[in-house]
PATI-895345 format. One record per residue (C-alpha): residue in one letter; chain; z, x, y. Coordinates in Angstrom, 3 decimals. Each point is the difference from the previous one (the first is absolute). Example, Ala and Ser with C-alpha at 12.3 -4.5 7.8 and 13.67 -1.06 7.14 Angstrom:
+------+------+----------+----------+----------+
! code ! unit !        z !        x !        y !
+------+------+----------+----------+----------+
!    A !    A !    7.800 !   12.300 !   -4.500 !
!    S !    A !   -0.660 !    1.370 !    3.440 !
+------+------+----------+----------+----------+
//
This chain:
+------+------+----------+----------+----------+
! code ! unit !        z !        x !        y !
+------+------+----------+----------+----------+
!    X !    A !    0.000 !    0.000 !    0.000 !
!    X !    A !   -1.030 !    1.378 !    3.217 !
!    X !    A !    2.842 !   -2.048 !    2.110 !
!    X !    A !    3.413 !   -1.383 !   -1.043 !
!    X !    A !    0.804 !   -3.721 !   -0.685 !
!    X !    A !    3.182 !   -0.751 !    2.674 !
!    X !    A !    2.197 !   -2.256 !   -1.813 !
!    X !    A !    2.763 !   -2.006 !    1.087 !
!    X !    A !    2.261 !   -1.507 !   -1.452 !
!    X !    A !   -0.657 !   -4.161 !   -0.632 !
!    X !    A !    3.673 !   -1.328 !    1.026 !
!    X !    A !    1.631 !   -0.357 !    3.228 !
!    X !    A !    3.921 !   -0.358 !    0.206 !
!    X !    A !    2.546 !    1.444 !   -2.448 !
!    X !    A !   -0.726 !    0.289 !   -3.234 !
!    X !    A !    1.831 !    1.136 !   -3.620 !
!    X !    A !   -1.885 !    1.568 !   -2.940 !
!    X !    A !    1.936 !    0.008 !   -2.834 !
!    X !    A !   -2.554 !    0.590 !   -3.096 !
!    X !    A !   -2.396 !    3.117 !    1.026 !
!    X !    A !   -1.863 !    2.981 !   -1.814 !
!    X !    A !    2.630 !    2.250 !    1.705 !
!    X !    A !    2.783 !   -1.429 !   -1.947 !
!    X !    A !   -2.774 !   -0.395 !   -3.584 !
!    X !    A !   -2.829 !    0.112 !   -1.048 !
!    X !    A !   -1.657 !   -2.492 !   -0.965 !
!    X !    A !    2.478 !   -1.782 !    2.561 !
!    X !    A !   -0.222 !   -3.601 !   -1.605 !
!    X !    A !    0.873 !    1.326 !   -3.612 !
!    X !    A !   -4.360 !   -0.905 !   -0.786 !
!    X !    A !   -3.129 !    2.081 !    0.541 !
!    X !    A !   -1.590 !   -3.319 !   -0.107 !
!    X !    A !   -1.464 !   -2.150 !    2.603 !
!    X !    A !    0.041 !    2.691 !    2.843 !
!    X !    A !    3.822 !    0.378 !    0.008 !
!    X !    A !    0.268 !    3.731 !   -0.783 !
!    X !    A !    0.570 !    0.907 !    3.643 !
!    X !    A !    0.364 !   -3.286 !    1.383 !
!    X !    A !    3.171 !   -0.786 !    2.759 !
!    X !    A !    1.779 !   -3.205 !    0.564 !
!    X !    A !    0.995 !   -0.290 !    3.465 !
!    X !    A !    2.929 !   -2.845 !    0.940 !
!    X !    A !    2.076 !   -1.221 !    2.773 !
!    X !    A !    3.842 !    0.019 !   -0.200 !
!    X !    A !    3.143 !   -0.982 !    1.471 !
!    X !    A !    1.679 !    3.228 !    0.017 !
!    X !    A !    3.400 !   -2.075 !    1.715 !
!    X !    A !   -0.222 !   -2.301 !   -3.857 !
!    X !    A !    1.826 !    1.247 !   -3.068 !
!    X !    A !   -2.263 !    1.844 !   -2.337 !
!    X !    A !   -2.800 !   -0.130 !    2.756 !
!    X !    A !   -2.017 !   -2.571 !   -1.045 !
!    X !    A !   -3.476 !   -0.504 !    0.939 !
!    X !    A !    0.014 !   -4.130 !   -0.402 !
!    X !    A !    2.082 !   -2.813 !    1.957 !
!    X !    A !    1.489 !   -1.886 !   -3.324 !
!    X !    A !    3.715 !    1.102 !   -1.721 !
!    X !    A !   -0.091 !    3.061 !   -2.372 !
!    X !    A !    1.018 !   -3.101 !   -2.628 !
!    X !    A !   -2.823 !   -1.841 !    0.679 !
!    X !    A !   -2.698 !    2.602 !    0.103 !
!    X !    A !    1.938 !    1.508 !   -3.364 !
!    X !    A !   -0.273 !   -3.571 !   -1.495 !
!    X !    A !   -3.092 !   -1.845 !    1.185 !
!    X !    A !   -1.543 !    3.008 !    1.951 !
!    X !    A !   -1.565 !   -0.024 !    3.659 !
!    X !    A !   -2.933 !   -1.368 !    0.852 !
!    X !    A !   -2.280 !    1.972 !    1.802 !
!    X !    A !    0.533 !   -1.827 !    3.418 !
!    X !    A !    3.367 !    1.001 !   -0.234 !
!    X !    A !   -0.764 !    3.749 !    0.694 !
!    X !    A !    0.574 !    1.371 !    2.956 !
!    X !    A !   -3.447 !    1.356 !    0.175 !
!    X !    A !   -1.774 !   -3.170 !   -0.845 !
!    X !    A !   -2.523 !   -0.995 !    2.659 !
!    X !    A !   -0.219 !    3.412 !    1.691 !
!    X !    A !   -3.113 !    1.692 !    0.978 !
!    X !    A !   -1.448 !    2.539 !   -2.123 !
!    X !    A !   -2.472 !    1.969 !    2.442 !
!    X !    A !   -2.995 !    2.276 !   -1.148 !
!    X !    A !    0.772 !    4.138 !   -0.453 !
!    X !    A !   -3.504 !    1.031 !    1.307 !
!    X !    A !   -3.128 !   -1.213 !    1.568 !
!    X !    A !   -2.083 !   -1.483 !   -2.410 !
!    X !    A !   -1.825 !   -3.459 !   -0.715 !
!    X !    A !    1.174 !   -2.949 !   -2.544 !
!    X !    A !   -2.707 !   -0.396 !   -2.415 !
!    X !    A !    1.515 !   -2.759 !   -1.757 !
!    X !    A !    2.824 !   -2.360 !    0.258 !
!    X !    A !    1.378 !   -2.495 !   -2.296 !
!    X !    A !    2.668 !   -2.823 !    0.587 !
!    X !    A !    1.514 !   -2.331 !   -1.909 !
!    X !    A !    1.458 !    1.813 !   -3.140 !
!    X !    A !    3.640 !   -1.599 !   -1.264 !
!    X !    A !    3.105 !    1.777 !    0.943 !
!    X !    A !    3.005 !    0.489 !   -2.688 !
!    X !    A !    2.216 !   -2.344 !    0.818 !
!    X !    A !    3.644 !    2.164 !   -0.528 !
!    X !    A !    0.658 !    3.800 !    0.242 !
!    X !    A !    2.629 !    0.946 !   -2.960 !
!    X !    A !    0.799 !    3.343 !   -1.011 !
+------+------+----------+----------+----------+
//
């Protein structure tokens, strides 16, 4: 490449990052499905017990789970790293409804 990509990064805000290839590798546990190096990146209350990332009780999201409106994070804006142009774009594809782990 005769000139560097600039990259920034997609997020604004604070954000946590608690699974990454620093602390594994493959970070998810799976080579599979692109997650060897992949990153999850949440929101938390750092003022809650156990810092949670979701607005329901520890014994709810232990029991029943969170659903994914109940994140912190849901609904925020994920922007673009680098110039470029959207090729494609699809809508429309179901959401899981909880989040248990």
């Amino acid at each position: 490449m005769s000139k560097p990509i600039l990259m920034q990064f997609p997020l604004k805000g604070e954000w946590y990052s608690p699974n990454t290839p620093g602390s594994k590798i493959p970070s998810h546990g799976t080579n599979r499905y692109g997650t060897r190096y992949a990153y999850d990146f949440i929101q938390v209350d750092w003022t809650r017990k156990g810092w949670p990332a979701y607005r329901v009780s520890m014994m709810q999201y232990l029991i029943k789970g969170a659903a994914l409106e109940d994140y912190y994070c849901w609904g925020e804006r994920v922007y673009a790293p680098c110039d470029g142009m959207v090729v494609v774009a699809e809508d429309g594809y179901a959401e899981k409804k909880k989040q248990i782990y």
